[in-house]
C-alpha positions as CSV (number, residue, x, y, z in Angstrom):
1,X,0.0,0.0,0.0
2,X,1.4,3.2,-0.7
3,X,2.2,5.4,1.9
4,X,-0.1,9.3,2.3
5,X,1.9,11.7,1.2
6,X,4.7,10.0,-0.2
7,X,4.6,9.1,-3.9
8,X,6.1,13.0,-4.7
9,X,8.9,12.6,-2.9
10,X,10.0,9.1,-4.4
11,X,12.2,9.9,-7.0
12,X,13.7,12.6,-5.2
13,X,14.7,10.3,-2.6
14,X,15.9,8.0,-5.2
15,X,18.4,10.4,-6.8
16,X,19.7,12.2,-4.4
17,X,19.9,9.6,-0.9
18,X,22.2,7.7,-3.1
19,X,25.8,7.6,-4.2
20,X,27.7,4.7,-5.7
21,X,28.5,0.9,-4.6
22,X,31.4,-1.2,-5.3
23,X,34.6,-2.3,-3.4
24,X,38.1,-2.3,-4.8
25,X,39.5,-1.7,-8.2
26,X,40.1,-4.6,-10.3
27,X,44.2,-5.5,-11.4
28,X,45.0,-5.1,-14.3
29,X,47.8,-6.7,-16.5
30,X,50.9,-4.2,-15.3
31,X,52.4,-5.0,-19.4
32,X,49.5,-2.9,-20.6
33,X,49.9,0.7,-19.2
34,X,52.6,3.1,-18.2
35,X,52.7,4.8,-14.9
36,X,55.5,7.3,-15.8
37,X,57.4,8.9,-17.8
38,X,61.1,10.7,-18.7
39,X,61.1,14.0,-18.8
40,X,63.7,16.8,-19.0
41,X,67.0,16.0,-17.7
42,X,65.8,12.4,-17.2
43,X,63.4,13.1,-14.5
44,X,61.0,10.7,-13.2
45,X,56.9,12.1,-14.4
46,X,54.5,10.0,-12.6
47,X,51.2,10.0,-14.4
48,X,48.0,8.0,-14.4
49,X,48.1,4.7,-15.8
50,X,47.4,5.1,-19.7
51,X,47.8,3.4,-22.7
52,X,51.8,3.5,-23.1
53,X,51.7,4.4,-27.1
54,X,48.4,5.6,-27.4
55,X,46.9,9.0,-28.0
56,X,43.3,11.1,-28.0
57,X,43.3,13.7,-30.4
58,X,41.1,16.2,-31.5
59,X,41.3,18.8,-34.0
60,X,39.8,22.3,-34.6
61,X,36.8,22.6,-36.6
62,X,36.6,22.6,-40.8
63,X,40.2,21.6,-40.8
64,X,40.7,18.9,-43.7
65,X,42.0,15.2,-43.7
66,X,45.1,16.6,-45.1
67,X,45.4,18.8,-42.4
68,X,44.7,15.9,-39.7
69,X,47.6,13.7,-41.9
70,X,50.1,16.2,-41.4
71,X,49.6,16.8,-38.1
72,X,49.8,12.9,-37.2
73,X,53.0,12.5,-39.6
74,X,54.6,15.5,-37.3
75,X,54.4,12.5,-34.6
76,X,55.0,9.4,-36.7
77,X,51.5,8.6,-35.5
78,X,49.0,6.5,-36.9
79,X,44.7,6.8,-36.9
80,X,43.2,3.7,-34.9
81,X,39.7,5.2,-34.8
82,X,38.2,8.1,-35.7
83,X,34.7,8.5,-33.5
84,X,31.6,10.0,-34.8
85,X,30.0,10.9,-31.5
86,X,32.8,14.1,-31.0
87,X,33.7,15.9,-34.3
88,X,37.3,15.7,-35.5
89,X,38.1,13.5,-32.4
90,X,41.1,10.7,-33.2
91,X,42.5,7.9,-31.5
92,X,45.8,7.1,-32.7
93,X,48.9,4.6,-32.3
94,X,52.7,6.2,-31.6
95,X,55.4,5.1,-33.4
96,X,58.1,2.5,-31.3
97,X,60.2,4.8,-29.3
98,X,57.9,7.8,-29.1
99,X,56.9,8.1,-25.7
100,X,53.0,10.3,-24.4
101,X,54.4,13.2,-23.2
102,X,56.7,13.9,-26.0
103,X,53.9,13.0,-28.4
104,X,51.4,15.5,-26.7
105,X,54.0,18.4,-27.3
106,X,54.4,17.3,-31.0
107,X,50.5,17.7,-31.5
108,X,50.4,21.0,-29.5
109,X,52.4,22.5,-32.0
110,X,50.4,22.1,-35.0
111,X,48.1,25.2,-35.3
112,X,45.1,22.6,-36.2
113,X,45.5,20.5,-32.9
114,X,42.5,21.2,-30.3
115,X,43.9,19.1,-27.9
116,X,46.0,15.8,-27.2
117,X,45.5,13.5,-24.2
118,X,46.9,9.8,-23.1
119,X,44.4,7.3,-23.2
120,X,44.1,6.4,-20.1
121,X,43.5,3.2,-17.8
122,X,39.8,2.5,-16.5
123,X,38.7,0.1,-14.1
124,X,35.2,-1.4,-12.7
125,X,34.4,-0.7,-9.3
126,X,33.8,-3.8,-8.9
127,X,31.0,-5.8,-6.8
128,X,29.6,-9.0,-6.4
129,X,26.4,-10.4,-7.1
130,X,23.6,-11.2,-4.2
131,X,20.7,-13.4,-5.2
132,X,18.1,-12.7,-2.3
133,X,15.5,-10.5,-2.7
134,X,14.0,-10.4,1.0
135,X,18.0,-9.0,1.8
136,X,17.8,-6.3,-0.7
137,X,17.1,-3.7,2.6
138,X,18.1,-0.7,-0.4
139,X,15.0,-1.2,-2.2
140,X,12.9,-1.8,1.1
141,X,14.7,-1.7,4.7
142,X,11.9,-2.9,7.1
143,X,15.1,-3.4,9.5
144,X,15.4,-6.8,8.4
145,X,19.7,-6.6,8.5
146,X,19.1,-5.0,12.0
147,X,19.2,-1.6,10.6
148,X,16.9,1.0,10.3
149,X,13.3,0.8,8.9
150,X,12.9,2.7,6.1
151,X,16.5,3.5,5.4
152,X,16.1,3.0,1.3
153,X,14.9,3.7,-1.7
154,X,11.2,3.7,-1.0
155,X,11.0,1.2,-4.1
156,X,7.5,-0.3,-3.4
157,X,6.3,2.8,-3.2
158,X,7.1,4.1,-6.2
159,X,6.6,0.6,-7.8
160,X,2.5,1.8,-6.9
161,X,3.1,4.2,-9.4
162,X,5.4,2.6,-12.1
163,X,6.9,-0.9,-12.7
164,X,8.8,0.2,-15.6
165,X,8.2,0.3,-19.1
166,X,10.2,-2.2,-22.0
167,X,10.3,1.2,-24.1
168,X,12.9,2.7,-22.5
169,X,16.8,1.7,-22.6
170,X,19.6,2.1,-20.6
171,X,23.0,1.2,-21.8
172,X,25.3,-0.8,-19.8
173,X,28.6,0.6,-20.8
174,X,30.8,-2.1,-18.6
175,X,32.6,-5.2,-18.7
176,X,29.3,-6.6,-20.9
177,X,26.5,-8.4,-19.3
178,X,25.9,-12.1,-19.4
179,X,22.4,-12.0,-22.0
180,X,21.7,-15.4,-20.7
181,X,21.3,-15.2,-17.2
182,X,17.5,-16.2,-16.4
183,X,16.5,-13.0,-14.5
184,X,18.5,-10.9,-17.1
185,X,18.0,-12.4,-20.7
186,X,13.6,-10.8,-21.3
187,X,15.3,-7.7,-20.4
188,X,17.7,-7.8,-22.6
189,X,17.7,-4.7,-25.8
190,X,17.5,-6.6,-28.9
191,X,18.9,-5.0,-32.3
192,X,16.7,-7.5,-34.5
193,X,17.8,-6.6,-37.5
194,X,21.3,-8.3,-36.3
195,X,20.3,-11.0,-34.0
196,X,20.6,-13.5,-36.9
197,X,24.6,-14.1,-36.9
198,X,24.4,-14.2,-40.8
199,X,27.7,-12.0,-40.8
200,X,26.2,-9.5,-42.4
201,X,25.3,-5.1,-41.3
202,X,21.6,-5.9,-41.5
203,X,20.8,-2.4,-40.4
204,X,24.2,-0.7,-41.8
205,X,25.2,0.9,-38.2
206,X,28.6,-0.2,-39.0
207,X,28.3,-3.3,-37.2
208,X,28.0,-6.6,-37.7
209,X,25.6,-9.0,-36.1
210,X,25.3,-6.5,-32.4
211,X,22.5,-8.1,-31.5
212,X,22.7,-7.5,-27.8
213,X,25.4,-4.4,-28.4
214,X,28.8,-4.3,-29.2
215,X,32.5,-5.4,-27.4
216,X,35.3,-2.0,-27.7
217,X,37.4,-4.6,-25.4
218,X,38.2,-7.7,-28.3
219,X,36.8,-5.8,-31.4
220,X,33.7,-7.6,-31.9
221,X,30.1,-7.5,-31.1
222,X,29.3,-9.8,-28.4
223,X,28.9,-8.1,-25.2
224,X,29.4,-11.4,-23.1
225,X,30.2,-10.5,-19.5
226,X,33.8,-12.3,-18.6
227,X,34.1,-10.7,-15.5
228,X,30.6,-10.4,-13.4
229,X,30.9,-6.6,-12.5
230,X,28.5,-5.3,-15.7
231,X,26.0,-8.2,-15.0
232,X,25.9,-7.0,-11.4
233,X,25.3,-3.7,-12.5
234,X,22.5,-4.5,-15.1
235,X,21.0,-6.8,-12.6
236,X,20.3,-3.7,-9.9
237,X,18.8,-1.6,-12.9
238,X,16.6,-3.9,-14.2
239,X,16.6,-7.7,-13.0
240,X,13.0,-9.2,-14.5
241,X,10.7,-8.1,-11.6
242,X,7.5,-10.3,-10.3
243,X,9.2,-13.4,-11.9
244,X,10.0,-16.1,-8.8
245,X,13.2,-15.7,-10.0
246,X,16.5,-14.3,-8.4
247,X,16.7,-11.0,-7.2
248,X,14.3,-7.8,-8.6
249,X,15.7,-4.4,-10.6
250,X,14.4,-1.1,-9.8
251,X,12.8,-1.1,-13.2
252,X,11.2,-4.6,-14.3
253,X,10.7,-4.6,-17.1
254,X,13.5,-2.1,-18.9
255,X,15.6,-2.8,-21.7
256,X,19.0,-3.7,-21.4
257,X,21.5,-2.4,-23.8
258,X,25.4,-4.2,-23.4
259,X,28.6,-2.3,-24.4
260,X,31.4,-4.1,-23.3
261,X,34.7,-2.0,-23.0
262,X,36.0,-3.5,-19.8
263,X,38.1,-7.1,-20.2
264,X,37.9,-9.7,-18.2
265,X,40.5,-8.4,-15.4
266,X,37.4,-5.2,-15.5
267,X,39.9,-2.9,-17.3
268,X,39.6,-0.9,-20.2
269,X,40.8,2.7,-21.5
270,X,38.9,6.1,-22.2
271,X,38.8,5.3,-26.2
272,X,36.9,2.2,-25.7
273,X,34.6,3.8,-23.5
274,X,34.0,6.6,-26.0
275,X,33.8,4.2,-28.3
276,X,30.6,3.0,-26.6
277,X,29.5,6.2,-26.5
278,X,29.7,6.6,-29.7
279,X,27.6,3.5,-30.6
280,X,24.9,4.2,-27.7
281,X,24.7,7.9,-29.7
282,X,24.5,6.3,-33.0
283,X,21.3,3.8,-31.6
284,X,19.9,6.9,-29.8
285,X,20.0,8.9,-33.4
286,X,18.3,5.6,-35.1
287,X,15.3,5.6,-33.1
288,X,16.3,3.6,-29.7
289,X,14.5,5.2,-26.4
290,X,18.0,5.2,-24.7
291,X,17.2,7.5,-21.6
292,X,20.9,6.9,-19.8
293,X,24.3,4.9,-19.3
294,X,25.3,3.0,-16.2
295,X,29.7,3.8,-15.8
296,X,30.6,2.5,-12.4
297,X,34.7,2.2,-13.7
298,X,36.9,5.3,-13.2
299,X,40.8,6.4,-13.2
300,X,43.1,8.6,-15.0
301,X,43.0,12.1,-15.4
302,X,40.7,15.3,-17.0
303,X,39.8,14.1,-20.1
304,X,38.9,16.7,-22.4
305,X,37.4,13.8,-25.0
306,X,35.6,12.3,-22.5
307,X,34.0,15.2,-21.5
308,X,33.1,16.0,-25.3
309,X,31.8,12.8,-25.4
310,X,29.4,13.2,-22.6
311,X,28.4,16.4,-23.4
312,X,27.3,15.0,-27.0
313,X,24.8,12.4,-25.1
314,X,23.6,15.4,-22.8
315,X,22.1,17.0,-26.1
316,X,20.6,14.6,-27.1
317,X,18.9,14.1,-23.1
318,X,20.8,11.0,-22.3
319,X,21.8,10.9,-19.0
320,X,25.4,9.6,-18.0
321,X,25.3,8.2,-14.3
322,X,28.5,7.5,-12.9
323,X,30.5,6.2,-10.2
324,X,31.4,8.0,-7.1
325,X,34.3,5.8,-5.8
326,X,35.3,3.6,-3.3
327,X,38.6,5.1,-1.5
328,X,36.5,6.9,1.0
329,X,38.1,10.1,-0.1
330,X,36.3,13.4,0.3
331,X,35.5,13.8,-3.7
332,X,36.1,17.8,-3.2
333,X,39.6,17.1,-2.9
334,X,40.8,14.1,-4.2
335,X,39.4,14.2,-7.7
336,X,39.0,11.2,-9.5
337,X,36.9,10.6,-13.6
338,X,34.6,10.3,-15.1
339,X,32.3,11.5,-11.9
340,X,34.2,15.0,-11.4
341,X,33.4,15.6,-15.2
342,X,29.6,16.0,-14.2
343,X,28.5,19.9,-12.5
344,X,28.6,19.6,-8.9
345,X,24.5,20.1,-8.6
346,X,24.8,16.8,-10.6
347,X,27.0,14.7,-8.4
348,X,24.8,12.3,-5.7
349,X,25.4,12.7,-3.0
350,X,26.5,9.0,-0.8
351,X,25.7,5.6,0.0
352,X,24.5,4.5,3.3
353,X,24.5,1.4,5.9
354,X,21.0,-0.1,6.3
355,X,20.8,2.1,9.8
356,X,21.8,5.2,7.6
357,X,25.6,5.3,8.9
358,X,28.1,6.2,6.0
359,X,29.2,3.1,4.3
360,X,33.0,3.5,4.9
361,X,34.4,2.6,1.7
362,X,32.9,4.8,-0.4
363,X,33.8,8.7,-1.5
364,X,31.6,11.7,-0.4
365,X,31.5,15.2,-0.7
366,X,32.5,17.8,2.1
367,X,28.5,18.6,2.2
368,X,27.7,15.3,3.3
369,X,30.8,14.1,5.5
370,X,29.8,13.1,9.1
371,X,30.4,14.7,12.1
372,X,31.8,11.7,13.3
373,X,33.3,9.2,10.7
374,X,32.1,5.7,11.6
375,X,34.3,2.9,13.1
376,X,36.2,1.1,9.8
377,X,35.4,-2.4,11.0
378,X,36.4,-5.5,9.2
379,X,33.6,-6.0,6.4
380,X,34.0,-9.3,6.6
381,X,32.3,-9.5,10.0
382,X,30.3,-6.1,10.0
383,X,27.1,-7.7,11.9
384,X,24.0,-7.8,9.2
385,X,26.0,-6.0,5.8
386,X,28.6,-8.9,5.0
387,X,30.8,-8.2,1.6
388,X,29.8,-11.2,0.2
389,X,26.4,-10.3,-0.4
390,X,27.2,-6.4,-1.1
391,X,23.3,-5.9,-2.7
392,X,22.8,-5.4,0.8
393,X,23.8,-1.9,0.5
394,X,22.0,0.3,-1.7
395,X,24.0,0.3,-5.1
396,X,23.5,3.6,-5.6
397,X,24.6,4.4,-9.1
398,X,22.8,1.3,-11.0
399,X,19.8,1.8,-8.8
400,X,19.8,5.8,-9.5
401,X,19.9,4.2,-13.5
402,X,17.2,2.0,-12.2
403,X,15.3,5.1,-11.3
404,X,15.5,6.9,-14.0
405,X,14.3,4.5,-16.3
406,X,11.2,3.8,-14.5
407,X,10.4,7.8,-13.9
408,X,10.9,8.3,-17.8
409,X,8.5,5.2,-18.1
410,X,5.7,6.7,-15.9
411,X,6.4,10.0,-17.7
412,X,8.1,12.0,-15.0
413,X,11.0,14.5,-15.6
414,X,14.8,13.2,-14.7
């Protein structure tokens, strides 16, 4: 029954109580980045881990592919990818023995050069999967972990108003989702034109077969999750509701769209998430209800491209939800992408215990921090929130996804 009063405040309690989940970073292969650098006179430059002969690099408008060629030959460099979802925007390979920062300088110099960034290293904030609905105290906390009632999302409540609706998407842009799992796979975004594996563009997007989405990570378009953090994720947005089955998303019945850009270790770099971008822009512009992207991964530095990127989806009202972090660092401070990319009135706010306490893992901002930090006890044997069944703390960024795809589907502003 819905509780007097309530149903107005719903949504506003569902964006803004929440902040992201997630515990530690995922390793990554040590072979595949570069933490520093030589600079002048041989001195050590430590930078955030990136692509060691990889560049992002966008040049000023109306200039020509000629133009674009002689800036890359400047560098030795050569075009991996040019994206459609930024104008003039170019991720491109450095010759052997040309190092980032030297590279960066080359492009500067050429008169046609917006801007040159390393590609930097990504990585899910990783959580694991919790099969048990009545334990779910974020979506309804009647104190059932010994915390306190009401401490959540108020999800029946504004399931009395909406369920969900299949006609709007959000894309997953992870380390892919698993399309088969039994409460995933009749919420899963189909591109029937290409669910037919005839190796053919059906519906000329410019790729082959993406029935379920596309993979950025091993150049292909299957979107099979190899590392369980992206599955998570869809699972909280929109897990088949009112099915006997497993768990229940915030929104039952939405669609599911995969981009996988995170590998199995749940790393990837910012081109591969633009990349996905890029497609989930191209969908949007072909007629798919896309309302918003789930990113719970984060690292590196500014990135200019990113933030292009974003912006690009922002026009064309897509929201981009994104991570928080997990270092328990006051966000104001320690800065840390994509989430500082997003305008402050933007950013949610934190993620709690079931008895409201500050979950002390995750980031906050100065606003919110309490006037007394809670004890860090060992998660392991924190009475009624155990790690190994984390859905027991409100995932705040999927479920914020969760919630925006069900107010879109009950007609309400986001």
């Amino acid at each position: 029954m819905r509780k007097p009063g309530r149903p107005s405040l719903i949504f506003v309690v569902i964006f803004f109580l929440l902040s992201l989940s997630a515990v530690a970073q995922a390793e990554h292969p040590s072979n595949r980045i570069t933490g520093k650098e030589r600079g002048p006179g041989s001195r050590v430059v430590h930078t955030p881990p990136h692509a060691p002969d990889e560049l992002l690099v966008r040049f000023k408008e109306g200039v020509s592919l000629r133009d674009m060629a002689s800036g890359h030959a400047l560098v030795g460099a050569q075009e991996v990818k040019r994206f459609d979802i930024v104008k003039n925007l170019v991720h491109v390979r450095l010759p052997h023995g040309r190092n980032v920062k030297e590279a960066i300088e080359l492009y500067k110099q050429h008169p046609n050069v917006l801007y040159a960034e390393p590609n930097y290293l990504l990585e899910a904030l990783t959580v694991p999967n919790d099969p048990r609905l009545g334990e779910l105290w974020g979506l309804h906390n009647t104190g059932q972990s010994g915390g306190t009632s009401d401490a959540d999302i108020d999800a029946p409540e504004a399931w009395d108003l909406a369920t969900g609706s299949g006609s709007v998407v959000a894309a997953v842009i992870d380390s892919g989702i698993d399309y088969n799992h039994q409460d995933l796979s009749a919420n899963m975004f189909r591109n029937t034109a290409d669910c037919n594996t005839n190796g053919v563009d059906d519906d000329s997007n410019g790729f082959i077969d993406d029935c379920y989405g596309i993979d950025t990570a091993n150049n292909d378009t299957d979107p099979m999750d190899d590392n369980s953090h992206g599955t998570h994720v869809a699972g909280t947005i929109g897990a088949v509701g009112n099915n006997s089955i497993g768990v229940v998303g915030v929104n039952w019945t939405t669609r599911l769209m995969a981009c996988k850009f995170l590998d199995a270790a749940g790393s990837g770099y910012t081109s591969g998430a633009i990349t996905c971008l890029d497609y989930v822009k191209t969908m949007k512009d072909r007629g798919v209800n896309i309302v918003a992207t789930s990113n719970s991964w984060g690292g590196g530095e500014f990135s200019q491209s990113l933030l292009d990127a974003i912006e690009a989806h922002r026009q064309r009202g897509i929201l981009f939800i994104a991570a928080a972090g997990n270092d328990a660092h006051d966000n104001d401070t320690a800065l840390s992408y994509p989430r500082q990319l997003l305008p402050a009135e933007h950013h949610l706010r934190r993620v709690h215990h079931s008895n409201r306490r500050l979950v002390f893992f995750l980031e906050f901002w100065e606003a919110d921090r309490p006037s007394r930090r809670p004890r860090q006890r060992n998660p392991q044997y924190d009475p009624g929130e155990h790690v190994q069944h984390l859905q027991r703390y409100i995932d705040g960024y999927p479920s914020c996804n969760g919630a925006g795809n069900t107010a879109k589907s009950a007609g309400l502003r986001t």
